[in-house]
Steps between C-alpha positions, in 0.01 A plus 500: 500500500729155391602277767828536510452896619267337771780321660731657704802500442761210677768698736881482434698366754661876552124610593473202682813572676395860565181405675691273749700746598246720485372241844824468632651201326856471498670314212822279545680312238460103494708259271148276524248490251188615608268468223635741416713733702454852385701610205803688752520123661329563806218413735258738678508443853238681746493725783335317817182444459203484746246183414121510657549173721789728669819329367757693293601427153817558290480394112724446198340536189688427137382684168174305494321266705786318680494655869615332842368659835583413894269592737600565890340616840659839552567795274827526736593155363361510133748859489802307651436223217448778210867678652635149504467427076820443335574815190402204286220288517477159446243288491656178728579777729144634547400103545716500764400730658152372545371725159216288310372548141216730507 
């Protein structure tokens, strides 16, 4: 068998997409480049999600390996910081809002 049938083959940012949803990601649009965005302009943005040490953890992710992610005590709070995202995401907004790159 060659090499190249070895390999498997790279996912397209629709599949990519898919699976996300597929979690529970959300997308928004952003006018930001995130290295990249995804080819519909937008950012995947996660459900709430519940870290070992107890905290909760809401991320933005871009097309590839550009992702920012806040962290907070409560599921109550980190879901009344998810419902308080603008429609479109920016990137100085997340920052202000405490989000860090992951």
């Amino acid at each position: 068998m060659s090499k190249n049938r070895d390999r498997a083959k790279p996912r397209s940012q629709e599949q990519h997409q898919a699976d996300l949803r597929a979690r529970g990601y959300i997308f928004r649009p952003t006018p930001d480049d995130w290295a990249p965005t995804f080819a519909d302009g937008t950012v995947a943005v996660s459900n709430v999600m519940p870290l070992s040490n107890g905290k909760f953890r809401i991320a933005v992710w871009g097309g590839d390996d550009l992702g920012m992610e806040l962290d907070l005590d409560t599921a109550q709070e980190a879901r009344r910081q998810l419902a308080s995202l603008p429609s479109i995401i920016t990137l100085d907004d997340l920052q202000a809002r405490g989000f860090i790159r992951a």
